[in-house]
Legacy VTK file of the C-alpha trace (Angstrom):
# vtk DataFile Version 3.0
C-alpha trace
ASCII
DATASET POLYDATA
POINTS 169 float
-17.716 33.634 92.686
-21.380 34.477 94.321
-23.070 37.664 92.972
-23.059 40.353 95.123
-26.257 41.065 97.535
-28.546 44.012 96.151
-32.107 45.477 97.654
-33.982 48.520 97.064
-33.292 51.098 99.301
-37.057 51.072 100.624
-37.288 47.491 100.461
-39.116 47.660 103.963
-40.801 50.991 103.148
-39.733 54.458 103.830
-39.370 57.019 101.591
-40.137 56.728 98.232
-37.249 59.551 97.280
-34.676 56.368 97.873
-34.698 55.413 94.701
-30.848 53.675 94.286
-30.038 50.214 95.744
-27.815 48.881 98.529
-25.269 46.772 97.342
-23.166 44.229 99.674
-20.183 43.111 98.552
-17.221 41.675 99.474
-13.077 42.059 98.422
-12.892 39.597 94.848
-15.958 41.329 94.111
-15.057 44.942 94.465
-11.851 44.120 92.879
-13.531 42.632 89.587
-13.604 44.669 86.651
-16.450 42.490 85.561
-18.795 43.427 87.599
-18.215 47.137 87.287
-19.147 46.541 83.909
-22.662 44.965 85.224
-23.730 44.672 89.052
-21.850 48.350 89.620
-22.331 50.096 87.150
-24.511 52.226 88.829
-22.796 52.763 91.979
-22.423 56.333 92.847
-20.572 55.785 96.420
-18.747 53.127 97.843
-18.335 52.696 101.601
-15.508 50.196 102.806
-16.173 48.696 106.156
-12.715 47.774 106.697
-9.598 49.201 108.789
-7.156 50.169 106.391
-7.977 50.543 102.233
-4.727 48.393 101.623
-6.593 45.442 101.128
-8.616 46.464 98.314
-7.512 47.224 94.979
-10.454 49.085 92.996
-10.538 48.932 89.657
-10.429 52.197 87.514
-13.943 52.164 86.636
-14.813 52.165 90.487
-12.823 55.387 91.103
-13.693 57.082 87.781
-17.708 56.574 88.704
-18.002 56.842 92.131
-17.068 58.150 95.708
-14.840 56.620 98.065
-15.339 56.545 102.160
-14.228 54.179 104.778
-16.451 53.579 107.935
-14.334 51.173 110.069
-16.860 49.352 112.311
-14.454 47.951 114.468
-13.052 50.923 115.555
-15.015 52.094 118.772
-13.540 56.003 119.051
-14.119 56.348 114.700
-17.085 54.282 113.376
-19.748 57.254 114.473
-17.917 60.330 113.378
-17.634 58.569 109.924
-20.538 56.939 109.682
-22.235 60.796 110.612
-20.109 61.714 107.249
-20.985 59.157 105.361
-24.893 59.500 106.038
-25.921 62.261 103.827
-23.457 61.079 101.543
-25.714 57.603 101.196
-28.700 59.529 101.410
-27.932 62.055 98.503
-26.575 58.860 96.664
-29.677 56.794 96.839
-32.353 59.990 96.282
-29.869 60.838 93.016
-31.352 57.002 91.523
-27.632 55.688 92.781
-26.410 52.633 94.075
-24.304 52.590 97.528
-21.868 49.386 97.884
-21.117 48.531 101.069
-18.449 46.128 101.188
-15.884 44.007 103.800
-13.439 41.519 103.299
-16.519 38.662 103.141
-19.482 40.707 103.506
-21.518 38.862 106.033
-20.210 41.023 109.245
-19.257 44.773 108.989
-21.083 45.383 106.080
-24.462 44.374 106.957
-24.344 46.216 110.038
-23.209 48.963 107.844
-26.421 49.068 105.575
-28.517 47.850 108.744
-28.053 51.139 110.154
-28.001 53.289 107.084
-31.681 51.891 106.386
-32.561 52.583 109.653
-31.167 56.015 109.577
-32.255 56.808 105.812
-35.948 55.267 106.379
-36.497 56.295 109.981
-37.578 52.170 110.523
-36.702 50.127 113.007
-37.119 46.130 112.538
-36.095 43.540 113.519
-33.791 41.022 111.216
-34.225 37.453 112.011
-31.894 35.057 110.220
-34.159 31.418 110.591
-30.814 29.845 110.275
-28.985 30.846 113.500
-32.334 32.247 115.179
-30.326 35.829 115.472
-32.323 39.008 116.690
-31.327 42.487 116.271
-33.038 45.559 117.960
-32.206 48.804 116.593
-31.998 51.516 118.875
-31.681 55.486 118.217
-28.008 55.526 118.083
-26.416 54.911 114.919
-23.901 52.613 114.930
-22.931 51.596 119.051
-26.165 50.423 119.666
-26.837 48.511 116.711
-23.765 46.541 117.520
-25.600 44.710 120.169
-26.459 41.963 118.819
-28.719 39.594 121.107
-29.290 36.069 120.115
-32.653 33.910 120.569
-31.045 31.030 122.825
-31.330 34.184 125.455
-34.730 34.920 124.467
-35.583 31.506 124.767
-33.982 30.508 127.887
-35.473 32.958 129.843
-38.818 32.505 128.792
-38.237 28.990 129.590
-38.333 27.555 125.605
-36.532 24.836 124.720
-33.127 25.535 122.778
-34.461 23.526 119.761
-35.415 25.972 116.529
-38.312 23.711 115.823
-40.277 24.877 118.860
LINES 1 170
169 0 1 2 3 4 5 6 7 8 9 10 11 12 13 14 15 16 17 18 19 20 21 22 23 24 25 26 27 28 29 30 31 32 33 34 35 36 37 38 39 40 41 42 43 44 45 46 47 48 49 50 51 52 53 54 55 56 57 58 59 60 61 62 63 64 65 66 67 68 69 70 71 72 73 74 75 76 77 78 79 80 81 82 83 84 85 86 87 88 89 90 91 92 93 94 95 96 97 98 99 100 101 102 103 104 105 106 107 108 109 110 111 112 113 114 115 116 117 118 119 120 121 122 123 124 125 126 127 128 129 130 131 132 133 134 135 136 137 138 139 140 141 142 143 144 145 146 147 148 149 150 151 152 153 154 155 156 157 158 159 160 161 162 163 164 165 166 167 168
């Protein structure tokens, strides 16, 4: 099993009040008692980017130390109104020296996008995340969680300014 992804929650500046860690995480994780023993066990709010909380099984250490919220990215109609409640929930988390998981079934879609916009919400910075790998570019706009969806990828960058698909270049 990988460890689970952590970063200070003013990794890329902002304010210095944000004292907890982001945590990314995904289901076998979450699920292991283990790590609630070590990699958790300062988590003070856990936000579960997926549809329905059947999937997940939390140990009893999870719900005896920490808060519980769902932000369901992939519904349209839901993912702002709860990621508006879960906001000052992360924000009073992290300035209280706690950590916020963020977790998904495999933690490399919903998630991410989850902490991408609470550190751009939290820190007031917007960046740009380039992943060398797959070239990937995402702009943040003011919105919280539509916008941030967009994802744009570099081949479109670099076809219209007339580049070469090659990463190289």
């Amino acid at each position: 099993m990988n460890k689970p992804t952590k970063f200070t929650a003013n990794i890329l500046g902002g304010p210095a009040k944000l004292r907890g860690k982001y945590i990314l995480a995904d289901i076998p994780q979450v699920c292991d008692p283990a790590l609630w023993k070590t990699d958790f066990k300062d988590v003070g709010l856990v936000v579960c980017c997926l549809a329905s909380w059947k999937e997940v099984e939390y140990p009893p250490q999870a719900t005896a130390q920490s808060q519980l919220l769902r932000v369901d990215m992939r519904n349209k109609e839901l993912r702002n109104p709860q990621f508006l409640k879960a906001l000052p929930l992360v924000e009073k988390t992290l300035e209280a020296g706690k950590d916020v998981l963020v977790h998904c079934k495999e933690s490399y879609h919903r998630a991410p996008i989850a902490v991408a916009a609470f550190y751009r919400q939290t820190t007031g910075i917007g960046y740009q995340v380039v992943r060398p790998t797959y070239r990937t570019f995402m702009e943040f706009d003011e919105q919280p969680i539509s916008n941030i969806l967009k994802i744009r990828f570099c081949r479109q960058k670099m076809k219209k300014n007339g580049r070469n698909r090659n990463p190289e270049q």
